[in-house]
PLY file of the C-alpha trace (Angstrom):
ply
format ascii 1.0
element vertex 241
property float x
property float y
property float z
element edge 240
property int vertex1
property int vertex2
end_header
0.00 0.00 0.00
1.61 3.43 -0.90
1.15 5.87 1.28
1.34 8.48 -1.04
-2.18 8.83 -1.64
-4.62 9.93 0.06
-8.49 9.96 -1.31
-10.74 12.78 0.19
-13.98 11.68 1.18
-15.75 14.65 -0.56
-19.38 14.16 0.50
-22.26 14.94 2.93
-23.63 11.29 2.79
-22.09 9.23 5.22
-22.85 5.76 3.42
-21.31 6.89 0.50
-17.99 7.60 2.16
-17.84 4.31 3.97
-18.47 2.67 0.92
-15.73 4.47 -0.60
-13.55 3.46 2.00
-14.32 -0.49 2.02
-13.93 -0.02 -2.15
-10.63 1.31 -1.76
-8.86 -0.03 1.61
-7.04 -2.11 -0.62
-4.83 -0.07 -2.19
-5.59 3.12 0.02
-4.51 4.10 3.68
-5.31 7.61 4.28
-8.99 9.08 3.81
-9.27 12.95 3.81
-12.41 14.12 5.83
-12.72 17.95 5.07
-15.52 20.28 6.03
-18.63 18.91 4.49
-18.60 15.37 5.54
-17.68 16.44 8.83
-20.31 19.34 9.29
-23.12 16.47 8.32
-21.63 13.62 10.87
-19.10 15.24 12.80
-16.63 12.83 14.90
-18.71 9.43 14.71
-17.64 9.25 11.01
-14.25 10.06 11.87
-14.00 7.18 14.03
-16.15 4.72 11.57
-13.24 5.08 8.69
-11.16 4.98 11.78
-13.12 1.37 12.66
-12.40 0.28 8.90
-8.52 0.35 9.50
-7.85 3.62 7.52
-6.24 6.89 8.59
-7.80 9.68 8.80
-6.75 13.22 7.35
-8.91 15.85 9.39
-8.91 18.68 7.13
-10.46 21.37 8.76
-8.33 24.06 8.27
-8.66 25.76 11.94
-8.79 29.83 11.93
-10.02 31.09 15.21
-8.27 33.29 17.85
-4.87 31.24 19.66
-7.17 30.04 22.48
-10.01 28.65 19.92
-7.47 26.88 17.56
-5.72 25.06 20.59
-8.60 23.65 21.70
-9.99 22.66 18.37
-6.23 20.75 17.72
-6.44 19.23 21.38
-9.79 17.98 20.77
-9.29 16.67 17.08
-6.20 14.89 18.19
-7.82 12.77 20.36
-10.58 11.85 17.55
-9.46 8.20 16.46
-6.74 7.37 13.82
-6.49 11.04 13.26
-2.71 11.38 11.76
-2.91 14.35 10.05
-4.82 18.06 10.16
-4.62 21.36 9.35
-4.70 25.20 10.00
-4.82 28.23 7.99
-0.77 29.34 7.76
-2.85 32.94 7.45
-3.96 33.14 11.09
-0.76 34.42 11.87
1.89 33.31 14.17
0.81 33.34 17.49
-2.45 31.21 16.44
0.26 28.76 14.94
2.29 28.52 17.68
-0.86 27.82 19.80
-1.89 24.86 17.44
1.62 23.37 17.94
1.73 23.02 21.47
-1.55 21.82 21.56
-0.68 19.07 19.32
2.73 18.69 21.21
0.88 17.81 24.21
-1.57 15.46 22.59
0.64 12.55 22.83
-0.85 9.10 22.10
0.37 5.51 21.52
-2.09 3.99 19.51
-1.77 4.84 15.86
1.99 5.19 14.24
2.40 8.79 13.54
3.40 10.51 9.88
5.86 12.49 11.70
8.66 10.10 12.12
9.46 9.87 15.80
6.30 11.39 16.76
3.35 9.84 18.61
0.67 12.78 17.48
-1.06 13.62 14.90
0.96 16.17 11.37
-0.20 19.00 11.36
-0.04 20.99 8.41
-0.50 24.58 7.66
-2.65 25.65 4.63
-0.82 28.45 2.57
-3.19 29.38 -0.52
-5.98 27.12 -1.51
-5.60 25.77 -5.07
-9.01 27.17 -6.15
-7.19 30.63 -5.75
-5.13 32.73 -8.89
-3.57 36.39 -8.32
-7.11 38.12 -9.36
-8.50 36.40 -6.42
-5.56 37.32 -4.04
-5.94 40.81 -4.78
-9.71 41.16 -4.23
-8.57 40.27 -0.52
-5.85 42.72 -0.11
-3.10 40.36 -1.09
-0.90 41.91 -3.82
1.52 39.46 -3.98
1.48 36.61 -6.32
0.64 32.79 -5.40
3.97 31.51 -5.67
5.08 34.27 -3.27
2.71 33.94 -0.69
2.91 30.69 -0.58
6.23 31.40 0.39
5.90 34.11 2.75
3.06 31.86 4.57
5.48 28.28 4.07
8.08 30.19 5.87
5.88 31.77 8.82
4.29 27.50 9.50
7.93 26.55 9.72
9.52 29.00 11.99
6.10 28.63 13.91
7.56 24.60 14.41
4.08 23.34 11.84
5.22 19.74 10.46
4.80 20.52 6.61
1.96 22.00 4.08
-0.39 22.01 2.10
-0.12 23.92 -0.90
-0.10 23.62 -4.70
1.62 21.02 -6.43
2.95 24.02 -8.71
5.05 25.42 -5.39
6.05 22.25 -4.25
9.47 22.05 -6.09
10.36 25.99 -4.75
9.01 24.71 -1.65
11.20 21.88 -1.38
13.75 23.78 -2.58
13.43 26.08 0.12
12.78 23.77 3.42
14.45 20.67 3.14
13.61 16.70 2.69
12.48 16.85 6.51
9.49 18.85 5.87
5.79 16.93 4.78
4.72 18.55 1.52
0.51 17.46 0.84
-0.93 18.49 -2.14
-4.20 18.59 -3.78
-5.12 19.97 -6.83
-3.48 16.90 -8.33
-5.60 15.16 -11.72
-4.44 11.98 -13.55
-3.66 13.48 -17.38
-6.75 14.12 -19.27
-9.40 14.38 -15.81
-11.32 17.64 -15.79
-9.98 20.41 -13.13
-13.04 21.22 -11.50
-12.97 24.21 -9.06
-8.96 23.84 -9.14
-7.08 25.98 -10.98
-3.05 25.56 -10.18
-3.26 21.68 -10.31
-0.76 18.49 -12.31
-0.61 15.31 -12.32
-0.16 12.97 -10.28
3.83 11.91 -11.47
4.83 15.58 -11.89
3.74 16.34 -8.10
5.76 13.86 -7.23
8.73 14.34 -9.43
8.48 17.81 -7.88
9.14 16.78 -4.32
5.39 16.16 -2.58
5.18 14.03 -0.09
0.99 13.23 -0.15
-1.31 13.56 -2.93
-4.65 14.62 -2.14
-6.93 13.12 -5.08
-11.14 13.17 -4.40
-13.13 13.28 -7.72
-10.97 11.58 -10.37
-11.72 8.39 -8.23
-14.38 9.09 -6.54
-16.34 9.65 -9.62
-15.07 6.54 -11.52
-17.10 3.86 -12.41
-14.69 1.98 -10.27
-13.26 3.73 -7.73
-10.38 0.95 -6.82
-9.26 1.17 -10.82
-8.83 4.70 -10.67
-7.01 4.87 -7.47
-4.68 1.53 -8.79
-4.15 3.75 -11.55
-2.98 6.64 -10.17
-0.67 4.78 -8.19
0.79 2.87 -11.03
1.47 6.56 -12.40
4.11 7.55 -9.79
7.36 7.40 -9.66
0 1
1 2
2 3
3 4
4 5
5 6
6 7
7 8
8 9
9 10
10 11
11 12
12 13
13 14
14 15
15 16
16 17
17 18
18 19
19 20
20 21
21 22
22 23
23 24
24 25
25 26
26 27
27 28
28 29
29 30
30 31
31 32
32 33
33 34
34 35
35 36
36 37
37 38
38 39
39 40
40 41
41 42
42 43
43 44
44 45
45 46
46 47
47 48
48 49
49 50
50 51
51 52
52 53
53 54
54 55
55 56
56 57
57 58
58 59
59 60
60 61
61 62
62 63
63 64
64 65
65 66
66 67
67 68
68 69
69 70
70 71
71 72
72 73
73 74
74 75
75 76
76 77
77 78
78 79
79 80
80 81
81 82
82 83
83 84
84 85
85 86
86 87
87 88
88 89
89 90
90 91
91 92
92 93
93 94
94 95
95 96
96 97
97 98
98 99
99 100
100 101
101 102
102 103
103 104
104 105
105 106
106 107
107 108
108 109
109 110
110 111
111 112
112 113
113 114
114 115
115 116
116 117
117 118
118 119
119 120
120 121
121 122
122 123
123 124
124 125
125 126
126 127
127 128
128 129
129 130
130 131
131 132
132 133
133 134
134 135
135 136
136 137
137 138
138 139
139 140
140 141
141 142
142 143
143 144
144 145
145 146
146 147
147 148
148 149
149 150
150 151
151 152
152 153
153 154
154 155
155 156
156 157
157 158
158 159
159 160
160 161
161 162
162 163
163 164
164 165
165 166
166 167
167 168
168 169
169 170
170 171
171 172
172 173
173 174
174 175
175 176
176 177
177 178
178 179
179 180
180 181
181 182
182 183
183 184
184 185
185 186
186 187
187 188
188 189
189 190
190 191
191 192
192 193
193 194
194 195
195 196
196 197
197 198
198 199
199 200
200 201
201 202
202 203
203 204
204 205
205 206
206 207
207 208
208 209
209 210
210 211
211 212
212 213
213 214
214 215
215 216
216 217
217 218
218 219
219 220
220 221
221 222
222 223
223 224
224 225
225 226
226 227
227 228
228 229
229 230
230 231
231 232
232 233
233 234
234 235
235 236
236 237
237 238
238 239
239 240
């Protein structure tokens, strides 16, 4: 099983992400639960993909006030098989700070971390989402390009001690570049040659993200959507590097 993939569960019905995961334990170990399945079935379905052997990638993408944020990390890190989650790298550093000790003292013993020689859940900071150009940026303030505040924002989750990102998979080589082998690089946006874009708009495939240094791929419809889910995903896979 490679654990480079990771297949969001992008849904509000519950069944239909279970039977997503039983489809595709095979060949998949990570599950991505983001803000819709989790606003319809909050922390029971966590712990039923939990039940089915999977890991779970709580992506959340906390933004509250220091206090708020640590308590929303404490509490998600003790939601089962919960080895990854993340927080918006915009809430500045204190907030980020806050979400790291939180998860620091979250400790646990019963699920093998992705953080090698860590017992607690990743946790990743979210730089700028992929559905976001420059025109966007700029209608919030934010003059700077995408590559460059990713970079700004990549640099602020590091020094803040955040375990990796989430970003683009068109950063990931500068980002890799830039911070080392040691740091966990996810990325979404990420469509097997020829598969519609969506709502993405800086995405690649599945080989070049990988070829340019990430560590996770984060792929929902393109296998989701398939006739057969488990084909898609074995495809993918047989893709990489």
């Amino acid at each position: 099983m490679d654990p480079r993939l990771i297949v969001a569960l992008d849904t509000s019905d519950r069944a239909q992400a279970l039977k997503w995961v039983t489809a595709l334990r095979p060949v998949v170990g990570t599950f991505k639960i983001g803000l819709e399945l989790f606003a319809a079935h909050g922390p029971q379905v966590v712990g039923e993909v939990a039940a089915a052997g999977a890991r779970v990638f709580l992506d959340l993408k906390f933004h509250d006030i220091p206090n708020t944020v640590a308590g929303a990390v404490h509490s998600a890190c003790r939601l089962p098989g919960v080895s990854l989650m993340t927080v918006h790298a915009g809430g500045g550093r204190r907030m980020l700070q806050a979400a790291v000790q939180a998860a620091r003292e979250c400790r646990r013993e019963d699920f093998a971390s992705d953080i090698p020689g860590a017992r607690r859940p990743g946790l990743l900071g979210v730089t700028v989402l992929t559905s976001l150009e420059a025109g966007d940026l700029r209608e919030v303030g934010v003059e700077a390009a995408p590559p460059a505040q990713v970079a700004r924002l990549a640099a602020l989750a590091r020094e803040s001690g955040l375990d990796g990102l989430v970003c683009s998979p068109l950063e990931v080589a500068a980002l890799r570049r830039e911070l080392g082998n040691d740091v966990l690089l996810v990325t979404p946006g990420v469509r097997p040659r020829g598969a519609a874009a969506g709502d993405q708009r800086r995405v690649s495939t599945p080989a070049e993200a990988i070829a340019a240094g990430a560590s996770r791929l984060v792929v929902g419809r393109p296998i989701t959507a398939a006739t057969s889910p488990l084909d898609a995903a074995r495809a993918i896979l047989d893709e990489l590097p």
